[in-house]
DRENSE-537980 format. One record per residue: residue in one letter; y, z negated, x negated of N, C-alpha, C in turn. Coordinates in pm, whole numbers, padded with zeros to 5 digits, always signed. Layout:
# residues N
AYZXYZXYZX...
***
This chain:
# residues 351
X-02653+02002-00349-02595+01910-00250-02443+01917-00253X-02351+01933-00359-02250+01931-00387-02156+02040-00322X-02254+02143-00369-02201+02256-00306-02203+02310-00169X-02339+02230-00118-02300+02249+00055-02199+02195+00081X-02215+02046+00068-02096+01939+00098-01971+02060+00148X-01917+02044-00022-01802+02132-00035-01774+02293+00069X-01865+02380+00058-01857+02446+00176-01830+02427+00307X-01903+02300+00328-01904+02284+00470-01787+02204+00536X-01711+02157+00383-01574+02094+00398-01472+02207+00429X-01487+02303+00346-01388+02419+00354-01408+02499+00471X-01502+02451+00512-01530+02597+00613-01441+02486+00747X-01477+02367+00753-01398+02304+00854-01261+02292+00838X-01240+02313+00721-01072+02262+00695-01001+02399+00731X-01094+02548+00726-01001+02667+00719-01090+02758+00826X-01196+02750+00922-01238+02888+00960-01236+02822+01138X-01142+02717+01170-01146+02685+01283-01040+02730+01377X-01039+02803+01483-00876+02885+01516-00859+02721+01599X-00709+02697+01588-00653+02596+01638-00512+02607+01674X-00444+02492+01751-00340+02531+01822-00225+02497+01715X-00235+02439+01674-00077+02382+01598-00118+02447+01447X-00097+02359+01360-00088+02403+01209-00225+02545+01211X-00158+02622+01087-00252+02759+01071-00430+02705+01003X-00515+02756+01072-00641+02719+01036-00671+02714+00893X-00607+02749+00809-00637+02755+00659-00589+02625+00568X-00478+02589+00673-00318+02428+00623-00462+02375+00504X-00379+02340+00395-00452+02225+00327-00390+02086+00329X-00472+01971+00335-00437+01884+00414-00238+01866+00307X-00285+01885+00207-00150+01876+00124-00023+01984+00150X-00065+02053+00197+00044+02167+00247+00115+02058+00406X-00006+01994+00489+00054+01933+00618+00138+01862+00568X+00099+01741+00428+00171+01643+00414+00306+01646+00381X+00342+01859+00298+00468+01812+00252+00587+01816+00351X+00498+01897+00463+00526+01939+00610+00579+01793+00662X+00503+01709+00730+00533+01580+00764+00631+01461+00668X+00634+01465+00569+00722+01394+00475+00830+01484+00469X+00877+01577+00508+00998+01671+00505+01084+01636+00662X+01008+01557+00719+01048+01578+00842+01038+01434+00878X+01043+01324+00838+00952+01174+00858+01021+01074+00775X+01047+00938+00759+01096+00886+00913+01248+00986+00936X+01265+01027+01063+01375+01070+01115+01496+00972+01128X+01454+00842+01201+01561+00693+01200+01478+00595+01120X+01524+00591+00959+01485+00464+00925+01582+00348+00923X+01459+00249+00937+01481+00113+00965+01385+00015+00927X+01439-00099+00951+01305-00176+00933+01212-00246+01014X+01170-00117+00961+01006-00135+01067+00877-00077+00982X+00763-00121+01028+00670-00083+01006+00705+00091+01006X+00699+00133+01122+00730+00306+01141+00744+00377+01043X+00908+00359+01016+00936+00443+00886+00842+00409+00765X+00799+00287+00744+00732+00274+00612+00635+00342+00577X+00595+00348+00706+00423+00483+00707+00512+00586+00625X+00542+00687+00648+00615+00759+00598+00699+00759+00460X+00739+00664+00420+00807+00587+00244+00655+00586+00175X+00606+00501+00285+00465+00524+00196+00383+00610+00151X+00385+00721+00232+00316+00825+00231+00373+00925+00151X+00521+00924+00119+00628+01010+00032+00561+00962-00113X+00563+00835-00160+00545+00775-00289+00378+00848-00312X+00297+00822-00194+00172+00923-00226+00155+01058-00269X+00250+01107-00183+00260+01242-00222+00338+01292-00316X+00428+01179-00401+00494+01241-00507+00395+01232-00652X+00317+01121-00622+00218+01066-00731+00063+01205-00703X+00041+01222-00612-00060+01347-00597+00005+01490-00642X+00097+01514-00619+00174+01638-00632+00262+01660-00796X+00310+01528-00856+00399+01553-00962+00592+01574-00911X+00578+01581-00770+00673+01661-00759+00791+01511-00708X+00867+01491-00765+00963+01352-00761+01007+01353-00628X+01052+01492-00589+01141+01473-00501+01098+01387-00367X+00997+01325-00332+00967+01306-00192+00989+01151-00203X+00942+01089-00395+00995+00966-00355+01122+00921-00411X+01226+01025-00425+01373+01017-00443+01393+00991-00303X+01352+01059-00201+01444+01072-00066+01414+00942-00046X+01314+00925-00009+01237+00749+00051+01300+00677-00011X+01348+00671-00136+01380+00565-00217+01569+00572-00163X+01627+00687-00141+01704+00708-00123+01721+00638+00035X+01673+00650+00126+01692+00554+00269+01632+00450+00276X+01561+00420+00128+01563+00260+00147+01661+00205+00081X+01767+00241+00009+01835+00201-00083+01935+00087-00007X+01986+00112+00120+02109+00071+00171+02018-00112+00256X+01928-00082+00249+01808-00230+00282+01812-00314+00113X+01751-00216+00008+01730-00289-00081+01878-00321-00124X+02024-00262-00114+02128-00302-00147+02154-00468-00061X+02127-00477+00017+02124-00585+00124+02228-00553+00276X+02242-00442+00297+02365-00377+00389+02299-00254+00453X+02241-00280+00535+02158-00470+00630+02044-00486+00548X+02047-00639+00595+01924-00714+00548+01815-00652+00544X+01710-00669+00459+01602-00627+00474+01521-00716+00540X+01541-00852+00512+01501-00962+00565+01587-01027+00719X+01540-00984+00834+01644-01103+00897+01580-01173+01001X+01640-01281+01071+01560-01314+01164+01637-01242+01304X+01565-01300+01422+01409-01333+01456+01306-01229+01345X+01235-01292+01302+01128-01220+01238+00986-01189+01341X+00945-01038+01301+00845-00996+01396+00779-00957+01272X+00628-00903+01310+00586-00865+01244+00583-00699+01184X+00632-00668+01331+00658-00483+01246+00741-00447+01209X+00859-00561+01138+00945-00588+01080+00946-00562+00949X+00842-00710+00935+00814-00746+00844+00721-00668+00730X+00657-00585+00770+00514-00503+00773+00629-00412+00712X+00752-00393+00737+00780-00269+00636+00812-00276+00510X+00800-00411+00470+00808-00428+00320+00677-00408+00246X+00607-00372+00352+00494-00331+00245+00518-00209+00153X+00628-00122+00203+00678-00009+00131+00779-00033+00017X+00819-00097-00003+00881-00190-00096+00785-00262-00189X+00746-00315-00137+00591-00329-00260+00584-00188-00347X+00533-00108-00261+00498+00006-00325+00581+00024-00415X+00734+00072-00367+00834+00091-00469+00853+00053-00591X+00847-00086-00581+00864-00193-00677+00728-00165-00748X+00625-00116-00748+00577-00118-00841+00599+00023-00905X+00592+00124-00799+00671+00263-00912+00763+00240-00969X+00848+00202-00939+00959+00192-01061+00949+00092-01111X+00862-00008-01123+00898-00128-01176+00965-00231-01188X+01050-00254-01087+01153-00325-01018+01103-00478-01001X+01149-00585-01042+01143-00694-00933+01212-00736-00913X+01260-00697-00896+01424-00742-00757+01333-00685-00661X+01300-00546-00612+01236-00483-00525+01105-00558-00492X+01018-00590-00583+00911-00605-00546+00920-00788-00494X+01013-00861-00502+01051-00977-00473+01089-00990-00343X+01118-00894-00293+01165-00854-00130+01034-00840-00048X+00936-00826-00094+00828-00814-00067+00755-00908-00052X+00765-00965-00200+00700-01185-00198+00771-01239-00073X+00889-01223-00071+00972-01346-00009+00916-01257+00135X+00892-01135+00180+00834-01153+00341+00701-01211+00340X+00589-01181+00219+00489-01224+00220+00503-01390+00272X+00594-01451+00189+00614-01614+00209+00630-01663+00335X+00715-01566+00372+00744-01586+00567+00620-01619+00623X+00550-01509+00558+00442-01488+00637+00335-01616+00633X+00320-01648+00529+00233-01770+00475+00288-01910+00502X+00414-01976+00593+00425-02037+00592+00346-02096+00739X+00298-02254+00786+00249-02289+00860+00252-02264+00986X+00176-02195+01075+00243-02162+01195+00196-02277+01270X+00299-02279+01380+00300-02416+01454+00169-02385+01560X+00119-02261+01622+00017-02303+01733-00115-02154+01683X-00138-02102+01547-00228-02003+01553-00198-02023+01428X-00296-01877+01352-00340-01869+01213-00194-01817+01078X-00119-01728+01188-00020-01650+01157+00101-01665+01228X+00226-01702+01148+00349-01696+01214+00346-01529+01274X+00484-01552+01410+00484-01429+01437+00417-01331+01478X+00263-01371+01563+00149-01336+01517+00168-01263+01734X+00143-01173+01721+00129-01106+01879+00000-01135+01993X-00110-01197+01880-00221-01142+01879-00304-01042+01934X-00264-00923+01946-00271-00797+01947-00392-00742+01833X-00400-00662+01828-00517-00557+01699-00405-00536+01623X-00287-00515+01639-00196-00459+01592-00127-00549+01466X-00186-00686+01477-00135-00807+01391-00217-00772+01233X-00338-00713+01255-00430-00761+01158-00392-00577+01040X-00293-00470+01100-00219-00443+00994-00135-00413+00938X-00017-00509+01070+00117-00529+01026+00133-00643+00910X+00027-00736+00901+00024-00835+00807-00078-00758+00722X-00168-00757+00736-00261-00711+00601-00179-00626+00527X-00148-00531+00595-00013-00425+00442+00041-00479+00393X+00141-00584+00403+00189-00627+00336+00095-00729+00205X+00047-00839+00297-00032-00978+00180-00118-00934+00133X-00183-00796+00136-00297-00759+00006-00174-00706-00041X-00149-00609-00026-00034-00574-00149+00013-00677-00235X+00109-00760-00162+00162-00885-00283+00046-00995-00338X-00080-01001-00262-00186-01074-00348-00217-00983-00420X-00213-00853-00415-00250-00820-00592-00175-00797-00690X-00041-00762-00610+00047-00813-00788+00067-00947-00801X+00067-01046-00741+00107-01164-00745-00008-01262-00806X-00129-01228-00798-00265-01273-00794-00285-01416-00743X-00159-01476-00633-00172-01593-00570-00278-01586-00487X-00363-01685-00518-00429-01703-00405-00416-01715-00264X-00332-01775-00242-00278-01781-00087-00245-01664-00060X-00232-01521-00075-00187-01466-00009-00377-01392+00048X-00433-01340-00099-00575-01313-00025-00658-01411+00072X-00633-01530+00103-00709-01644+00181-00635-01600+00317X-00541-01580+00321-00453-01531+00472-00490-01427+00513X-00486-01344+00405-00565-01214+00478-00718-01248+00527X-00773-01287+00460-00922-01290+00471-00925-01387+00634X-00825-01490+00656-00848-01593+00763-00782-01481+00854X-00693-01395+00866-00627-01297+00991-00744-01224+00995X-00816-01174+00944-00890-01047+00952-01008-01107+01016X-01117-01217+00981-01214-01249+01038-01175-01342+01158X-01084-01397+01168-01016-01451+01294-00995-01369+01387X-00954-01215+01358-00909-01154+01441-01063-01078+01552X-01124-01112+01412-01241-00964+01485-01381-01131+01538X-01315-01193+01525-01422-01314+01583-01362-01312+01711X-01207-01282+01769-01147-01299+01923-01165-01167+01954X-01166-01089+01878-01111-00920+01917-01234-00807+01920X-01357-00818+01855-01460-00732+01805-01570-00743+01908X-01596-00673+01977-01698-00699+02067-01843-00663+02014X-01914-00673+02076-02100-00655+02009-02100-00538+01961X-02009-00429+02014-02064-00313+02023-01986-00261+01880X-01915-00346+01823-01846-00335+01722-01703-00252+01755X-01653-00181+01840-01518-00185+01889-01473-00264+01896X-01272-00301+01913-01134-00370+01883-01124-00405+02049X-01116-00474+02118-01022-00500+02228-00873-00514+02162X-00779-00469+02265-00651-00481+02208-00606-00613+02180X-00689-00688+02313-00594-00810+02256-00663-00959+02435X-00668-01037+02423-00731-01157+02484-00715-01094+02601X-00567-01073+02645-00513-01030+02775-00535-00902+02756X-00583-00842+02720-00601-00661+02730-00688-00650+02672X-00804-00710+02711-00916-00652+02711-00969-00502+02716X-00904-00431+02628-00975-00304+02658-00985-00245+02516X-01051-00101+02494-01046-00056+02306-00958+00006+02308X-00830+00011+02342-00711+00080+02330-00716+00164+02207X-00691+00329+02195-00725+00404+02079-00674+00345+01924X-00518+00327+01979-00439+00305+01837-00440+00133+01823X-00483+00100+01898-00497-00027+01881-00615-00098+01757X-00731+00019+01816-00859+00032+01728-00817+00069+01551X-00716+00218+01584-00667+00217+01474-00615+00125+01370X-00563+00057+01416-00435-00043+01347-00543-00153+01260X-00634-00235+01370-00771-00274+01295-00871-00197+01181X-00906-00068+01188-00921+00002+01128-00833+00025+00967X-00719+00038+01011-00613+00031+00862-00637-00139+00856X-00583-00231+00905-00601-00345+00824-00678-00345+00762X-00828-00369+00807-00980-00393+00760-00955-00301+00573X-00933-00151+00619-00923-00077+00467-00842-00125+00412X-00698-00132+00434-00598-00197+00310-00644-00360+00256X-00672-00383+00320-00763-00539+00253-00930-00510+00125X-00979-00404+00182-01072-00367+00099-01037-00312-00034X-00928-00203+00002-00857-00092-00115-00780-00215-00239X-00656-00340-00194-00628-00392-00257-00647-00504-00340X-00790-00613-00236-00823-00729-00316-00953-00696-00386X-00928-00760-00469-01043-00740-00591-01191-00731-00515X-01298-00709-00607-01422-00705-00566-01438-00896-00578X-01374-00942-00667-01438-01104-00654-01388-01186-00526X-01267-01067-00418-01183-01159-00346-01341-01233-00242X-01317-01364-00174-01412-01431-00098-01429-01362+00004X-01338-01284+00101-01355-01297+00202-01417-01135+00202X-01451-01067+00089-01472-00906+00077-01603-00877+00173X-01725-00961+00135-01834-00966+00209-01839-00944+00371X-01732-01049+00413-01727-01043+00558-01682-00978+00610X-01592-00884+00531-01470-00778+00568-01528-00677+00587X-01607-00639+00497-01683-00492+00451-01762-00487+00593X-01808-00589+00631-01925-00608+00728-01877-00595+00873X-01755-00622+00886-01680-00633+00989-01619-00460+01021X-01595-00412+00885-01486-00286+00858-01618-00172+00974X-01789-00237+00831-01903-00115+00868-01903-00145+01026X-01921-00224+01082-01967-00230+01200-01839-00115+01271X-01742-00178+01261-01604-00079+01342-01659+00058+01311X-01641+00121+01184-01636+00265+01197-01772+00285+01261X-01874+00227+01263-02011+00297+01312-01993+00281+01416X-01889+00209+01516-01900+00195+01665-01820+00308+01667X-01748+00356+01620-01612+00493+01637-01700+00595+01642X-01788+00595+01510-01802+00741+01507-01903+00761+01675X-01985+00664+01714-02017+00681+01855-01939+00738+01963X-01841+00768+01986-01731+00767+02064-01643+00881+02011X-01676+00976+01905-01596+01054+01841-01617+01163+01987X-01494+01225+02005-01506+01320+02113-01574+01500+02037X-01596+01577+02130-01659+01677+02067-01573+01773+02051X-01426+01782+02013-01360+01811+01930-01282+01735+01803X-01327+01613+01779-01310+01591+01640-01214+01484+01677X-01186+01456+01776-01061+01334+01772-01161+01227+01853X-01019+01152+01833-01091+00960+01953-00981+00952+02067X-01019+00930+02171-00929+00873+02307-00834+00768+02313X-00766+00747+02378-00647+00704+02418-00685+00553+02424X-00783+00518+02544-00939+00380+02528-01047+00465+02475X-01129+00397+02372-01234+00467+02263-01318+00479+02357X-01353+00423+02478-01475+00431+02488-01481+00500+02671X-01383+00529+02728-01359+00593+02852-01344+00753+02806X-01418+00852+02863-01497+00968+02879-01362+01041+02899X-01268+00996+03006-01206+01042+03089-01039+01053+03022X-01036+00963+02950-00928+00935+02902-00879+01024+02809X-00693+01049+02786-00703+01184+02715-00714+01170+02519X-00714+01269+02507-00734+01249+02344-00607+01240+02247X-00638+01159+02171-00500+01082+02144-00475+01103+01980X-00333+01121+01925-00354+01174+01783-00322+01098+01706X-00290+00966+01742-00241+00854+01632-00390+00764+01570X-00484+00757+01716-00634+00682+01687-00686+00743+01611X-00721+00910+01583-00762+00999+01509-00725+01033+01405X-00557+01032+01346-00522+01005+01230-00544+00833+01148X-00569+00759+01207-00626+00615+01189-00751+00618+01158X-00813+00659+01217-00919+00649+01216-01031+00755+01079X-00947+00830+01091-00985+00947+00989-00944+00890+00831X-00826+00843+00857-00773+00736+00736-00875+00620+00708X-00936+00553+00774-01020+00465+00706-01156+00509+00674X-01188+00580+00767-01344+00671+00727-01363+00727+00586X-01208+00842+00518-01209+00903+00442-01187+00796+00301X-01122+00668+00353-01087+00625+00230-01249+00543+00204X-01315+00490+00317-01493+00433+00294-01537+00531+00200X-01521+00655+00244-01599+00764+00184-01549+00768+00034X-01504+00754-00008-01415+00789-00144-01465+00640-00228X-01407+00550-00147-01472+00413-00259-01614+00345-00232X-01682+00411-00144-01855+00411-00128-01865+00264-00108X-01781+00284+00071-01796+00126+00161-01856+00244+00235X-01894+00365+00242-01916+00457+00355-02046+00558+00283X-02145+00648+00400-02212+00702+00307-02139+00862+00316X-02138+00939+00271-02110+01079+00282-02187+01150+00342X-02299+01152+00367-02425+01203+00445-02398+01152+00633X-02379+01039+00641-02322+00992+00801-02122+00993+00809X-02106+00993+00754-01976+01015+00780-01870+01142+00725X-01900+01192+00621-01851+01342+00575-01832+01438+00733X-01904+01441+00789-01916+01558+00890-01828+01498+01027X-01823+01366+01056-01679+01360+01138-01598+01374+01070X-01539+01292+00968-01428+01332+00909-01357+01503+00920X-01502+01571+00875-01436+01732+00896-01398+01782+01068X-01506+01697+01122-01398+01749+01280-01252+01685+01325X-01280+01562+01227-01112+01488+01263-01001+01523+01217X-01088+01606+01100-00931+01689+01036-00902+01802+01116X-01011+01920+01162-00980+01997+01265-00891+01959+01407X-00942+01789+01466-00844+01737+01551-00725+01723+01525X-00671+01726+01380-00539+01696+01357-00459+01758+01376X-00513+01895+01308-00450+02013+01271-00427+02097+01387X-00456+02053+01525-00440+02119+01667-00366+02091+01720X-00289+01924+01642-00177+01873+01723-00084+01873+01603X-00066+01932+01502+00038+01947+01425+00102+02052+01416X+00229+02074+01457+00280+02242+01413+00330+02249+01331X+00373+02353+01245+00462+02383+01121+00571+02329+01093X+00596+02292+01231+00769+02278+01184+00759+02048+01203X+00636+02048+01208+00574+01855+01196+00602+01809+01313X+00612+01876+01388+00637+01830+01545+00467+01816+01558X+00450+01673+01683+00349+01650+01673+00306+01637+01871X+00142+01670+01870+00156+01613+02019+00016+01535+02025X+00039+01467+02175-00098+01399+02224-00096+01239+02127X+00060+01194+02143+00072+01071+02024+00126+00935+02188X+00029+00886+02175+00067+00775+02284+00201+00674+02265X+00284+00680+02370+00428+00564+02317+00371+00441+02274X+00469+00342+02236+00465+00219+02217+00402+00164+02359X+00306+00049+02277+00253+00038+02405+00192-00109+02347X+00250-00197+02446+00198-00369+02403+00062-00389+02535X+00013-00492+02460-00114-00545+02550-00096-00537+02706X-00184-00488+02755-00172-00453+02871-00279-00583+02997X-00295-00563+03091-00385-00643+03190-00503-00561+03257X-00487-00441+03261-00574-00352+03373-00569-00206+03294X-00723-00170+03259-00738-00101+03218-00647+00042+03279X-00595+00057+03405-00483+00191+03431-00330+00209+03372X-00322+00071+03286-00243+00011+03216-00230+00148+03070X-00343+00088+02999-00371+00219+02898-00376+00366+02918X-00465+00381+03020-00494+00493+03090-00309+00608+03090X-00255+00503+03155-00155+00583+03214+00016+00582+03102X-00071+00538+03002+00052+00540+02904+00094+00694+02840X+00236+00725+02865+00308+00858+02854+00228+00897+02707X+00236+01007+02672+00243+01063+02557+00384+01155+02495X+00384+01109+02357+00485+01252+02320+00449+01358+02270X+00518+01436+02313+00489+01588+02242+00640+01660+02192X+00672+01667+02025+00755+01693+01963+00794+01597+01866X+00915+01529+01801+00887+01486+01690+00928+01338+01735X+00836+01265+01607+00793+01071+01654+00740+01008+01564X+00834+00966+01514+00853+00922+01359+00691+00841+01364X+00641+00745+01479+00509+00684+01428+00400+00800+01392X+00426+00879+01505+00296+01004+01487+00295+01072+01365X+00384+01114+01330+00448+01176+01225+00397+01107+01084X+00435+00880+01087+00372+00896+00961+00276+00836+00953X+00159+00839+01043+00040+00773+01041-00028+00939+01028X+00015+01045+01077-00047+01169+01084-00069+01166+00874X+00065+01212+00827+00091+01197+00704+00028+01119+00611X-00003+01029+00605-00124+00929+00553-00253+00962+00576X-00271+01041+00701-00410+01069+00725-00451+01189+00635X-00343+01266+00618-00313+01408+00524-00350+01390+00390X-00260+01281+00370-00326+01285+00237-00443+01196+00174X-00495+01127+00301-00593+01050+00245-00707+01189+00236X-00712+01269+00373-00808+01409+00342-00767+01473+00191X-00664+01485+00159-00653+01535+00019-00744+01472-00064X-00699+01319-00120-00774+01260-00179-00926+01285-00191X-00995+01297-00065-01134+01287-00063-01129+01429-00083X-01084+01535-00073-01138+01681-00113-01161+01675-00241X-01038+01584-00328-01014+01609-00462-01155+01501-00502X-01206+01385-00428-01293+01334-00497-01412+01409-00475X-01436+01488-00340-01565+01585-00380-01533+01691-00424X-01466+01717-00467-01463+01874-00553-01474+01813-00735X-01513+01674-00773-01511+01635-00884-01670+01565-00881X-01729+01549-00779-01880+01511-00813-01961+01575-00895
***
């Protein structure tokens, strides 16, 4: 069994001719590709953090320092306080980039650093005057600009309040947002499964699983919420290995940020056995083939939909531009997806 698996991993990861990266790329060769090239303008935002985050991954998979010198190096002039890391108006994809700072702070051990992190968590946890969450869009997009961050600081912190917030955003969200069919509407007023929108739910749901304990309360409902999502995706997987722009329109084009999202939570189910390997192993290998068609050598990326807030009418989604060339979001949600495929090669090549 092991050894098909494994074949049938390699044979997808290397014997597929494709347009961008060379059919052989290992997902770790893309990543050092994309972290060489990623965030291009940091700031504070969610954006770049994909990318800080994904550097600290790949220096801890690889041995090799240099990727989280640089990251650490353009966050330095935030963690110096020149500019704030913290300022107001506070948003949430603001705020959401201290989840990379978490990270930091715990590689090096810092708390000064990792305190920059509490104190957005706190923002976050304080009473909001008309919903569950200050700052809150209610968008798909809420449940993992906040979840990155408050599982992170509920598990070094082991406050309770921070896992009870997550657990109340996450089943709050997918009680307004989750339809029968187990797909994300974007959002009350945008009613539709917007690709990366799906995504963003998708990463919350996992970073809440990956960081709170097995005793956290709300794990049960999460897991249940997470299974239903990916089993509605993999329905909807297109027959080249990616997900659409809206998950569930035929017509719509194929999109590379939902597919690096999406491939990211599948692979990480698969690895900590919220997922089975028998139903999900074999998209995963076409989603990595989807990746690798829109990545070129030099990390320029295409088929990555712009920024794009809740919409009213489904031609709304439909007709949102794409980029093709380099985009710091595509770039580090692609990168995360890279090396989460690493990860899972390295956990089946050890069964």
């Amino acid at each position: 069994m092991r050894a098909t698996v494994l074949a049938t991993l390699f044979v997808a990861l290397g014997a597929t001719e494709v347009v961008g990266q060379q059919p052989d790329v290992r997902p770790l060769e893309m990543a050092r590709t994309l972290a060489s090239v990623y965030p291009r303008t940091p700031s504070m935002s969610y954006i770049p953090a994909l990318s800080w985050r994904g550097a600290f991954r790949l220096s801890e998979l690889t041995g090799e320092d240099r990727w989280a010198e640089a990251a650490q190096t353009e966050m330095r002039p935030f963690i110096e306080g020149g500019p704030e890391a913290i300022t107001e108006p506070y948003r949430l994809t603001s705020l959401a980039a201290l989840s990379a700072f978490s990270d930091l702070g715990d590689l090096l051990g810092d708390e000064t650093i990792s305190a920059l992190a509490t104190r957005a968590a706190n923002v976050l946890s304080q009473e909001p005057a008309d919903d569950i969450l200050p700052f809150a869009t209610g968008w798909t997009d809420d449940m993992f600009m906040a979840t990155s961050l408050l599982a992170r600081v509920a598990a070094r912190s082991g406050e309770p309040r921070f896992a009870q917030l997550v657990e109340q955003v996450l089943t709050t969200y997918a009680e307004r947002l989750q339809r029968e069919d187990g797909l994300f509407v974007h959002s009350v007023g945008g009613p539709f499964a917007w690709g990366r929108g799906n995504g963003f739910a998708a990463l919350g749901l996992a970073e809440a699983l990956t960081f709170l304990p097995e005793t956290w309360s709300g794990r049960s409902r999460v897991l249940d919420i997470y299974r239903r999502h990916m089993a509605a995706l993999l329905r909807h997987q297109s027959e080249d290995g990616s997900w659409r722009q809206v998950v569930d329109e035929p017509g719509s084009y194929r999109e590379l940020t939902v597919t690096a999202t999406t491939l990211t939570a599948i692979a990480r189910g698969i690895r900590n056995g919220w997922l089975t390997r028998r139903e999900y192993l074999p998209p995963v290998e076409r989603a990595w083939e989807a990746i690798q068609a829109r990545v070129r050598e030099d990390g320029t990326v295409r088929d990555v939909c712009t920024s794009t807030g809740a919409g009213p009418t489904l031609e709304y989604y439909l007709e949102r531009p794409t980029v093709n060339g380099p985009d710091d979001r595509g770039g580090g949600l692609t990168l995360l997806a890279a090396l989460e495929m690493e990860e899972l090669l390295r956990y089946l090549e050890n069964l």
